[in-house]
C-alpha positions as CSV (number, residue, x, y, z in Angstrom):
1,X,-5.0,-0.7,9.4
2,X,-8.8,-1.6,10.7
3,X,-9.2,-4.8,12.5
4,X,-10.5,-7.5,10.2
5,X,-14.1,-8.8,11.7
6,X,-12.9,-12.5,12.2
7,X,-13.0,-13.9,15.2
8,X,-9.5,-14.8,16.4
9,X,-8.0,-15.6,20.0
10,X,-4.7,-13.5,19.7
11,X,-3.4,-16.2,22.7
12,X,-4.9,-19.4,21.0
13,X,-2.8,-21.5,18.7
14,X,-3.7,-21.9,15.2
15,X,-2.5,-24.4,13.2
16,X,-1.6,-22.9,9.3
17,X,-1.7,-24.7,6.4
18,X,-0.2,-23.7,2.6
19,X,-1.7,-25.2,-0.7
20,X,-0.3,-23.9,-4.2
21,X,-2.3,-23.7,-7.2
22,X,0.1,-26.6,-9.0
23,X,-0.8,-28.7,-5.8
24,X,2.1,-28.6,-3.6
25,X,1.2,-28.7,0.0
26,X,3.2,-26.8,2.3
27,X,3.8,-28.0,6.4
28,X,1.6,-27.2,8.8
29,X,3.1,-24.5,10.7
30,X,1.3,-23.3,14.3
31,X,1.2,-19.5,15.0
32,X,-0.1,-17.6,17.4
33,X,-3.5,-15.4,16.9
34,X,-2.0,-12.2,17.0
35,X,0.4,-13.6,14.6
36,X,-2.5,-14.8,12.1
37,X,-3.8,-11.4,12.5
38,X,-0.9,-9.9,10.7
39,X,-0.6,-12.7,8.1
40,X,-4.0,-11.8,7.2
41,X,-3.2,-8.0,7.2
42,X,0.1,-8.4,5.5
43,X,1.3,-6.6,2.4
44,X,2.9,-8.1,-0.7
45,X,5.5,-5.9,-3.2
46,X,4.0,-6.4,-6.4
47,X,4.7,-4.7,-10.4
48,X,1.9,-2.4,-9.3
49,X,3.0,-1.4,-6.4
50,X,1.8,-3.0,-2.8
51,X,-1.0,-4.6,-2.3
52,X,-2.5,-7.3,0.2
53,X,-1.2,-10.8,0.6
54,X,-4.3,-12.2,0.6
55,X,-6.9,-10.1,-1.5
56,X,-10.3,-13.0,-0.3
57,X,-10.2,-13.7,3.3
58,X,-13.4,-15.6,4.4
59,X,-13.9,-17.2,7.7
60,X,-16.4,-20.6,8.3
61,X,-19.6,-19.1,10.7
62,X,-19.4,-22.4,12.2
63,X,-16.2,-23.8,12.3
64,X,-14.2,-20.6,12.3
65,X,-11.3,-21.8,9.9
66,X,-10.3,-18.8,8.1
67,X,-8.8,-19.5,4.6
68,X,-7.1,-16.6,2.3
69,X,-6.1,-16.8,-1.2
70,X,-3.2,-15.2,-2.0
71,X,-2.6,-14.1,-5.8
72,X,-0.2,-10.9,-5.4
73,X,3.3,-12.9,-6.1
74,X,4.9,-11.8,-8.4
75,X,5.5,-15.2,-9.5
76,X,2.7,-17.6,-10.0
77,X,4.0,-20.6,-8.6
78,X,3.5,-18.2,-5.2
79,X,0.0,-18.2,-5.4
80,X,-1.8,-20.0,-2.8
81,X,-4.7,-20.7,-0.6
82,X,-3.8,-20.6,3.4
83,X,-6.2,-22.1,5.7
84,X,-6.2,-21.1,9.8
85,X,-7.6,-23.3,12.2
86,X,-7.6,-22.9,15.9
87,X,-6.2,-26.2,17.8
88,X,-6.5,-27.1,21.0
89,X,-3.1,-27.5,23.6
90,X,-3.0,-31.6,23.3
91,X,-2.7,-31.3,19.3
92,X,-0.3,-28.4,19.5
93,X,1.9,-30.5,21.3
94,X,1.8,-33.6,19.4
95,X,2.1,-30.4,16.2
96,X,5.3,-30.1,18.0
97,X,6.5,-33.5,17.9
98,X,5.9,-34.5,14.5
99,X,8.0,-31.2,13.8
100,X,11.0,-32.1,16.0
101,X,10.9,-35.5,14.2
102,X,10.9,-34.5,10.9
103,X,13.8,-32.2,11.7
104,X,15.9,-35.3,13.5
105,X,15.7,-37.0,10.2
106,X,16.5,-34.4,8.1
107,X,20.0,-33.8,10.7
108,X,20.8,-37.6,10.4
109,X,20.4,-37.5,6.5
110,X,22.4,-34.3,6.2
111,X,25.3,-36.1,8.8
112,X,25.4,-39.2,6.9
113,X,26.3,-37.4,3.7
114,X,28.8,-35.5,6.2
115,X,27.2,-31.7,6.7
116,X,29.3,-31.0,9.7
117,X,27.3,-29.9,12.9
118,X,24.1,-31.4,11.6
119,X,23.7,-34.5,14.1
């Protein structure tokens, strides 16, 4: 596969973002440039065969977010528009946070309603 001509730091952190077409918004995930690389580059199984994950990929000149739009699920509730957008150490971390938060509560909620090993 040819390198794609966006600029991406393969060792920066890049904060990923899901939107569906019916409006459901999907966490923000962070990845690794390399790994945004190969989300960009991925492949998709489709009815006709394989085909790109995300057939528009643009990047911002100025601001460098990347967004793709991905329309190769076989199911249309699949569909989506990912954005990429390098952050910088002190957000990543507080990215982290939020995450490991979110995950406490969902343990406590699954203990109280007695999911062994969740707490």
């Amino acid at each position: 596969m040819s390198e794609q001509p966006f600029t991406i730091d393969p060792h920066a952190i890049y904060a990923e973002h899901i939107a569906f077409l019916d409006g459901t918004q999907g966490r923000t995930r962070p990845f690794l440039g390399s790994a945004v690389r190969e989300r960009i580059g991925s492949m998709t199984y489709t009815d006709a065969g394989e085909e790109r994950t995300y057939g528009t990929v643009a990047q911002d000149p100025e601001t460098l977010v990347i967004t793709g739009t991905s329309t190769t699920s076989p199911d249309p509730r699949g569909h989506h528009t990912a954005t990429w957008t390098r952050i910088p150490d002190d957000q990543f971390k507080v990215l982290l946070e939020e995450d490991a938060r979110r995950w406490a509560q969902v343990c406590k909620a699954a203990a109280s309603v007695g999911l062994a090993g969740t707490a």
